[in-house]
VMD Tcl script that builds the backbone (N, CA, C; Angstrom):
set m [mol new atoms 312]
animate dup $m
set s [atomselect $m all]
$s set {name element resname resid chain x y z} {
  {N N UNK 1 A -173.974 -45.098 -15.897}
  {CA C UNK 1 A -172.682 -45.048 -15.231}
  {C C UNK 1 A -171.849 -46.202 -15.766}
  {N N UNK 2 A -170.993 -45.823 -15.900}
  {CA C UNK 2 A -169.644 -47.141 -16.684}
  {C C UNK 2 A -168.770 -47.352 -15.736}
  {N N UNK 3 A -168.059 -48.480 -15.851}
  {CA C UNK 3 A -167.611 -48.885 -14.856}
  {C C UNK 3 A -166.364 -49.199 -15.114}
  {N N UNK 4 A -164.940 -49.224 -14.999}
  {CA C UNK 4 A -163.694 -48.710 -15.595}
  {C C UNK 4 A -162.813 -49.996 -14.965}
  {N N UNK 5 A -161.875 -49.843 -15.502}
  {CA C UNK 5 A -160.740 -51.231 -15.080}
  {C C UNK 5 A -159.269 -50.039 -15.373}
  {N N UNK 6 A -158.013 -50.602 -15.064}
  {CA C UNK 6 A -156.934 -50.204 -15.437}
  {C C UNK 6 A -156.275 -49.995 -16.679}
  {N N UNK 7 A -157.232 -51.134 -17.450}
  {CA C UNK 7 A -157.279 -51.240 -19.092}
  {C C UNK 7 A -158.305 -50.021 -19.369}
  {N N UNK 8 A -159.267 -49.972 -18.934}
  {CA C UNK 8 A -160.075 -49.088 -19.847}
  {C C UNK 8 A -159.760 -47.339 -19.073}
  {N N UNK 9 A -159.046 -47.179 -18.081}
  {CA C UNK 9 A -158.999 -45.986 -17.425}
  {C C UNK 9 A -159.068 -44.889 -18.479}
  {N N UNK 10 A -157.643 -44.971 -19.141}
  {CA C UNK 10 A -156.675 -44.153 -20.095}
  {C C UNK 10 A -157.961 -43.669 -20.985}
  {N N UNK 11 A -158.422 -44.315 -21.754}
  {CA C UNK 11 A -159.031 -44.440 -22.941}
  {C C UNK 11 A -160.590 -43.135 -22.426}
  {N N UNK 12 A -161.591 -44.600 -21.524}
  {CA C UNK 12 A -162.178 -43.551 -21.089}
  {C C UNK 12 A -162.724 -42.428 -20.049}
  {N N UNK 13 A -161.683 -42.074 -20.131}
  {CA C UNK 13 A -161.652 -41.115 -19.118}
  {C C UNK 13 A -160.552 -39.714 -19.566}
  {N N UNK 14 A -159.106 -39.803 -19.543}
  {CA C UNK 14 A -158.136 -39.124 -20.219}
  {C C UNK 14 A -158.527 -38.620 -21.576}
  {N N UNK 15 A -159.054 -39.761 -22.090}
  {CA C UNK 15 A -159.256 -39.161 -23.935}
  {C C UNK 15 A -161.230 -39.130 -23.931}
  {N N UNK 16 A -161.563 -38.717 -23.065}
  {CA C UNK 16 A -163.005 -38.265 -23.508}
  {C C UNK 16 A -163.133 -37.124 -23.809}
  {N N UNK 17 A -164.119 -37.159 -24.897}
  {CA C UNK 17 A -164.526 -35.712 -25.467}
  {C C UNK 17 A -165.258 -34.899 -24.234}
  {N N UNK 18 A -166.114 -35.533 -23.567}
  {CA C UNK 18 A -166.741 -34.646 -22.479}
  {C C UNK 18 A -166.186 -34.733 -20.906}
  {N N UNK 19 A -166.304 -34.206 -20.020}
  {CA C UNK 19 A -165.590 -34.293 -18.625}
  {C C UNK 19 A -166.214 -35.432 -18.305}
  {N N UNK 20 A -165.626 -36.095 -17.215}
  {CA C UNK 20 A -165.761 -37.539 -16.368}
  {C C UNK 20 A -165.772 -37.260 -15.350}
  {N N UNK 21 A -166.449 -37.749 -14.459}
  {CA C UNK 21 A -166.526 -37.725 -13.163}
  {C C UNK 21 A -166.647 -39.463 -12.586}
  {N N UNK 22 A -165.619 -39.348 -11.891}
  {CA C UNK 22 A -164.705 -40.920 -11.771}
  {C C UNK 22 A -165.204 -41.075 -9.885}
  {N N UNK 23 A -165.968 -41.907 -9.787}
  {CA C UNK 23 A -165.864 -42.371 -8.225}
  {C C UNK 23 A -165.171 -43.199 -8.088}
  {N N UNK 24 A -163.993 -42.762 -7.198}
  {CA C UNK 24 A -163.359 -43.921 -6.700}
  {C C UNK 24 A -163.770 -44.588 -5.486}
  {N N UNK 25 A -164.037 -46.049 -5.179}
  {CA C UNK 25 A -164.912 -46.592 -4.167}
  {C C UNK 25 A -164.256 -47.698 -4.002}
  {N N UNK 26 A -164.584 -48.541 -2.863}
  {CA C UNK 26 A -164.457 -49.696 -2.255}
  {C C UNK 26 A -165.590 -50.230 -1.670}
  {N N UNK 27 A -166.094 -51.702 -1.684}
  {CA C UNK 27 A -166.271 -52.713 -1.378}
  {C C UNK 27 A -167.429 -52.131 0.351}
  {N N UNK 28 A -166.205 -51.871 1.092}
  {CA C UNK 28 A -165.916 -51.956 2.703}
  {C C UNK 28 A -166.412 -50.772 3.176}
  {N N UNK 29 A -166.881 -49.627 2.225}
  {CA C UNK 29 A -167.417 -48.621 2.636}
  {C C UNK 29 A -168.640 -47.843 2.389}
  {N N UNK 30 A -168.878 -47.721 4.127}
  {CA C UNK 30 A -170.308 -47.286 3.594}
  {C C UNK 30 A -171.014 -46.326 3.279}
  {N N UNK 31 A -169.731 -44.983 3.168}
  {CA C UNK 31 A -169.881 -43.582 2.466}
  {C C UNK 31 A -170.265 -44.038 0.877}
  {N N UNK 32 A -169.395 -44.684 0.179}
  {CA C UNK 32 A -169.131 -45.321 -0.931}
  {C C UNK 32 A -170.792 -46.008 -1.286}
  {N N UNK 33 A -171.139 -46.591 -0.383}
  {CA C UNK 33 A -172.739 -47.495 -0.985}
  {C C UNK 33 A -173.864 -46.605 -0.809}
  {N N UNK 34 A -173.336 -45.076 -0.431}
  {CA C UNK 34 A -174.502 -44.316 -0.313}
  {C C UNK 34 A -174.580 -43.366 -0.773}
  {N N UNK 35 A -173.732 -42.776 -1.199}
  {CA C UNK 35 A -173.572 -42.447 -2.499}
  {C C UNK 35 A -174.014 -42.577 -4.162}
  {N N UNK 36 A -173.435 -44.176 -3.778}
  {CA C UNK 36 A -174.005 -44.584 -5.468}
  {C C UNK 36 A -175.384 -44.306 -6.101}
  {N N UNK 37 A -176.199 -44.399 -5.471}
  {CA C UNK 37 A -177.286 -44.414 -5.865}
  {C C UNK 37 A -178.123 -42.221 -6.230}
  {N N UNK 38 A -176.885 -42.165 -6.077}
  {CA C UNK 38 A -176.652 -40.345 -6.476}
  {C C UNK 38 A -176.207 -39.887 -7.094}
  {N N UNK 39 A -174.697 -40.370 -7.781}
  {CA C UNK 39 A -173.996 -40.579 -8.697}
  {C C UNK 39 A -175.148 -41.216 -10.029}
  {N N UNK 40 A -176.063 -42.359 -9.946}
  {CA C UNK 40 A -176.932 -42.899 -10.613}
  {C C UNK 40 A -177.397 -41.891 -11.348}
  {N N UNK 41 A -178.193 -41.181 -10.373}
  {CA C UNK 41 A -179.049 -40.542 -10.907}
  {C C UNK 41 A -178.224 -38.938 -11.408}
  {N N UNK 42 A -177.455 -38.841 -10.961}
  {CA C UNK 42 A -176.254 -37.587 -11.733}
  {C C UNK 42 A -176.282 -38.329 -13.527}
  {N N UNK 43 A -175.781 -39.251 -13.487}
  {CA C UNK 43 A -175.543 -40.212 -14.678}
  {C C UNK 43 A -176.487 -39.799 -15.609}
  {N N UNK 44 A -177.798 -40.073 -14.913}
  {CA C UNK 44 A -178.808 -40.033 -15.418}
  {C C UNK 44 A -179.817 -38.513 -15.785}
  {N N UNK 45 A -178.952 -37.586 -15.220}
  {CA C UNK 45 A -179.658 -36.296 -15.427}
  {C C UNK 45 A -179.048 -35.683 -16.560}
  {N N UNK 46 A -177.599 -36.083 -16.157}
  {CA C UNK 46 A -176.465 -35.332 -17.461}
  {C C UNK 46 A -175.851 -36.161 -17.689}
  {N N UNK 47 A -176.372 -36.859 -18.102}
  {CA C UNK 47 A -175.698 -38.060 -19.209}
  {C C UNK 47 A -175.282 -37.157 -20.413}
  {N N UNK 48 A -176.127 -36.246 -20.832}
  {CA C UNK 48 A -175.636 -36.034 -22.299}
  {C C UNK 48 A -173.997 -34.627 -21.897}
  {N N UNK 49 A -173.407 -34.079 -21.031}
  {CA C UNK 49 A -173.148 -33.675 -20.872}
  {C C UNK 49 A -172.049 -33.879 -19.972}
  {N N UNK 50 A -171.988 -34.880 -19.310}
  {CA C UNK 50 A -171.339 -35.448 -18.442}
  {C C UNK 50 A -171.452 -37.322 -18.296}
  {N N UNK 51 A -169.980 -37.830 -17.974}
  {CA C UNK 51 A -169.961 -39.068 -17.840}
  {C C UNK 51 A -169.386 -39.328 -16.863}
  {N N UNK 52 A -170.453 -40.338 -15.996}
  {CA C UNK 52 A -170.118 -40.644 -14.625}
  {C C UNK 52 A -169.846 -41.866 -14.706}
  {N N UNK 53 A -168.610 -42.429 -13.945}
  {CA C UNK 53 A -167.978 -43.414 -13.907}
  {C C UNK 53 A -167.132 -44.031 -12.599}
  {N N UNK 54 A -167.275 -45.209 -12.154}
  {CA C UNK 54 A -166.340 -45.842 -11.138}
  {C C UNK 54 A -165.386 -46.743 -11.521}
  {N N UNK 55 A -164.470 -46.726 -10.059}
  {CA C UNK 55 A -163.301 -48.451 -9.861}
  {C C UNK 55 A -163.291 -47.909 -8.824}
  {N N UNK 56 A -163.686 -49.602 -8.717}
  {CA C UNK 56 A -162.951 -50.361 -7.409}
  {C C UNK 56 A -161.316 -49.598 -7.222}
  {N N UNK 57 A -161.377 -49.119 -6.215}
  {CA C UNK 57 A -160.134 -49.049 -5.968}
  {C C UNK 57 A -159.130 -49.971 -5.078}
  {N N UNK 58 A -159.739 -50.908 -4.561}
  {CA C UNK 58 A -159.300 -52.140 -4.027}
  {C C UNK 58 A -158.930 -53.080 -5.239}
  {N N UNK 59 A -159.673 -52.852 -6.351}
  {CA C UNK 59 A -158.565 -54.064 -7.227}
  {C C UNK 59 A -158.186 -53.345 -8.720}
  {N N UNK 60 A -157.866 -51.778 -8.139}
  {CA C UNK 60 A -157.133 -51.191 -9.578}
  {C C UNK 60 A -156.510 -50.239 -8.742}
  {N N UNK 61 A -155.346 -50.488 -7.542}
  {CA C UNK 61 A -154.634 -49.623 -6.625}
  {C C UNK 61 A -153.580 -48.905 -7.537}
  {N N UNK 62 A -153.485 -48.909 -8.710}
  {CA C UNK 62 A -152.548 -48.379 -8.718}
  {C C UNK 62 A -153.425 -47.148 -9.679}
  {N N UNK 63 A -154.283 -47.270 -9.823}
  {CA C UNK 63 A -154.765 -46.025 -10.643}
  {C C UNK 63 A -155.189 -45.320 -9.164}
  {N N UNK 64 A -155.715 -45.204 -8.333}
  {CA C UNK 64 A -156.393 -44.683 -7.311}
  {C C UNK 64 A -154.814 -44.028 -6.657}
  {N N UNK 65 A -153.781 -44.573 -6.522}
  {CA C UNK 65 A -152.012 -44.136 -6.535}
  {C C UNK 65 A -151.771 -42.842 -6.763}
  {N N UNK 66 A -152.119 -43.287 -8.391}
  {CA C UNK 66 A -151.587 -42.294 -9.524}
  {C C UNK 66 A -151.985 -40.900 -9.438}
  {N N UNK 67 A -153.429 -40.776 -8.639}
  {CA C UNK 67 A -154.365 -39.485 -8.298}
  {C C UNK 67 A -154.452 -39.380 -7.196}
  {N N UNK 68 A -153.551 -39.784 -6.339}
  {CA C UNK 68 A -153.510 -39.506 -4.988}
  {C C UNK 68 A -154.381 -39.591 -4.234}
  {N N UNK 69 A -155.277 -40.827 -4.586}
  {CA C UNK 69 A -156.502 -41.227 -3.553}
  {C C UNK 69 A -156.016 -41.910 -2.194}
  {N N UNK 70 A -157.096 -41.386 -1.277}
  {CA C UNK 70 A -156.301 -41.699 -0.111}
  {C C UNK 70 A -157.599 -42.055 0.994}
  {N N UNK 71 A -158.510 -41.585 0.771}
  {CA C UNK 71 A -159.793 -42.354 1.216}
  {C C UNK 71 A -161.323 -42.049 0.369}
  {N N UNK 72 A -162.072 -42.792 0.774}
  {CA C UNK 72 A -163.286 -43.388 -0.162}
  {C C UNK 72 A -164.393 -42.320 0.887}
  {N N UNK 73 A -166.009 -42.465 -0.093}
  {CA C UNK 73 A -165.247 -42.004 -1.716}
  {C C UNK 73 A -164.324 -41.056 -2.163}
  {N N UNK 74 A -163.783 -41.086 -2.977}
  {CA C UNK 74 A -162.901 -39.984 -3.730}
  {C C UNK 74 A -163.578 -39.669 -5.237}
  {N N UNK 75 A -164.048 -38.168 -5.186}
  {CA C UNK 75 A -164.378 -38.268 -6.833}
  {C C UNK 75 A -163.886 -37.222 -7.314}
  {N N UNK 76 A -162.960 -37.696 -8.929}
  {CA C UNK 76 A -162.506 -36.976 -9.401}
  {C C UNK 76 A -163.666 -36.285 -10.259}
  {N N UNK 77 A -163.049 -35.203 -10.756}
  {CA C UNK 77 A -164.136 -34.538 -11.838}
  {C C UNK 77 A -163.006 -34.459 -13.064}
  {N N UNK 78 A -162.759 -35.247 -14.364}
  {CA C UNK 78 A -161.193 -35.026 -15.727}
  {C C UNK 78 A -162.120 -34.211 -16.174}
  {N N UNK 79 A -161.220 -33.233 -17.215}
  {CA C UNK 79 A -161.650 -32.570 -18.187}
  {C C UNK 79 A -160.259 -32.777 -18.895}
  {N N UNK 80 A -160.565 -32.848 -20.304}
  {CA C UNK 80 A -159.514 -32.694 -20.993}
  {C C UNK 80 A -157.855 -33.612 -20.574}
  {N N UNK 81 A -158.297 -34.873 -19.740}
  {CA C UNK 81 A -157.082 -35.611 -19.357}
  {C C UNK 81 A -156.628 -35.444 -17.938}
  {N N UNK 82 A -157.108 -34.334 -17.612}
  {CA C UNK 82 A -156.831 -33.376 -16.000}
  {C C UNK 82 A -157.646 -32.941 -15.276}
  {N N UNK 83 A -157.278 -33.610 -13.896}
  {CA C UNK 83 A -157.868 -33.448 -13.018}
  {C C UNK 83 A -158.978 -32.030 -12.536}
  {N N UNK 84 A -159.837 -31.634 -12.984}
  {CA C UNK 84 A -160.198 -30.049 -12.847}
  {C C UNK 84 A -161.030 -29.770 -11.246}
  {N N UNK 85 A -161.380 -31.197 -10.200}
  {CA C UNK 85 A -161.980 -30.843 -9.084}
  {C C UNK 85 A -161.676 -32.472 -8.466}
  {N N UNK 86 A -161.468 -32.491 -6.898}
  {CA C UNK 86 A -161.298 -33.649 -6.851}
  {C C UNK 86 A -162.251 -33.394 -4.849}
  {N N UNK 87 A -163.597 -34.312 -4.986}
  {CA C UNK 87 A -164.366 -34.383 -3.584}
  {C C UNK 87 A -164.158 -35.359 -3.098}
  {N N UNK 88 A -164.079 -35.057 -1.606}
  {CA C UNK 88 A -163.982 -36.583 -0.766}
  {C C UNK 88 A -164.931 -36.448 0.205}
  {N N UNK 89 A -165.343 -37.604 0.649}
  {CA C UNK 89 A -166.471 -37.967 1.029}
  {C C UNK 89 A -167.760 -37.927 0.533}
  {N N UNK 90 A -168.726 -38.499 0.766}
  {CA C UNK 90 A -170.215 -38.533 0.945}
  {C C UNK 90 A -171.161 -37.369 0.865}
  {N N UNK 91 A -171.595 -36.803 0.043}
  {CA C UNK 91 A -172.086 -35.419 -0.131}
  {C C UNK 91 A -173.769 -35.806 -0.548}
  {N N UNK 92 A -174.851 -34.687 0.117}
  {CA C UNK 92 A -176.201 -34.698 -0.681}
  {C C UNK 92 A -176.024 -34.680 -2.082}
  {N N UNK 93 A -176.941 -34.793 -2.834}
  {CA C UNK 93 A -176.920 -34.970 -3.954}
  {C C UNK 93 A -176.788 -32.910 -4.306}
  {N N UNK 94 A -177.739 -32.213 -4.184}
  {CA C UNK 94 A -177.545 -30.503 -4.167}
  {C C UNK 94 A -176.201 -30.454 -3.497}
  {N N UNK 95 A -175.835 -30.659 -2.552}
  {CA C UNK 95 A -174.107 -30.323 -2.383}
  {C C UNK 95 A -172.971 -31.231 -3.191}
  {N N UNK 96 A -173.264 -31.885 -3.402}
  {CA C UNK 96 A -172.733 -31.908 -4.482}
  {C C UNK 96 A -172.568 -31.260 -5.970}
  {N N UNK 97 A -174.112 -31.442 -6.717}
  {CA C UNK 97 A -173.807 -30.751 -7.952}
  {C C UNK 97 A -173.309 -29.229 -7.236}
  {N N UNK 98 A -173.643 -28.915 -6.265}
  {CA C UNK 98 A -172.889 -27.405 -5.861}
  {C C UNK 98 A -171.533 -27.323 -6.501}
  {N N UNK 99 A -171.314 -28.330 -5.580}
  {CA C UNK 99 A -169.111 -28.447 -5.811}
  {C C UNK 99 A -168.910 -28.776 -7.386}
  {N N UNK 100 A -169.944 -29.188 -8.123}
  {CA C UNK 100 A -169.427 -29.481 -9.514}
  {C C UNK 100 A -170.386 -28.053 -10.337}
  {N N UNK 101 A -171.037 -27.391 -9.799}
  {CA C UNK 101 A -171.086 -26.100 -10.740}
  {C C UNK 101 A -169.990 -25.640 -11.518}
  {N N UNK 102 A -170.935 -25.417 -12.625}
  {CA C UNK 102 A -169.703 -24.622 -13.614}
  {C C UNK 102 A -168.674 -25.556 -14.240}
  {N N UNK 103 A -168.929 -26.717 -13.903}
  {CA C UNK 103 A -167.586 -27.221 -14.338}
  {C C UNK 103 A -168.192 -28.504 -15.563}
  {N N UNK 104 A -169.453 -28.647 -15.814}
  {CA C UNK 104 A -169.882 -29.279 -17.288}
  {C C UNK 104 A -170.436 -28.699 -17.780}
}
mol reanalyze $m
mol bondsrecalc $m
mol representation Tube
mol addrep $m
């Protein structure tokens, strides 16, 4: 899992060859810290196929803005620069890849 700044958003994420799946998270939440460790292992199943990635959205507000994040977690799914699925909240790890079928 890579971990993104406002500098590196654009680059990787918008211009990746493969889809991204972007958690947006905070600090203060504890949907957000329970999660991660699911996202990990997503990372880690389809790594070759998929790239999973976070920010802080407490200290890169204006990218979390830009995609209309509005509470944590928020995860986008980019393909091709654009937004193609966007989940909120805290999901099992199977309900999740559910909501991302079909889409790497």
């Amino acid at each position: 899992m890579i971990t993104l700044t406002a500098e590196t958003f654009d680059e990787q994420v918008l211009r990746s060859d493969k889809p991204v799946l972007v958690d947006f998270w905070t600090e203060w939440c504890p949907p957000c810290r329970m999660i991660a460790p699911i996202l990990e292992e997503i990372a880690a199943e389809y790594g070759d196929r998929l790239t999973v990635a976070k920010i802080n959205a407490d200290d890169h507000p204006e990218i979390a803005r830009r995609y209309d994040v509005l509470g944590f977690p928020t995860l986008n799914l980019y393909r091709n620069g654009e937004v193609i699925r966007q989940i909120r909240g805290a999901k099992p790890k199977r309900l999740l890849l559910s909501d991302l079928d079909g889409c790497f």
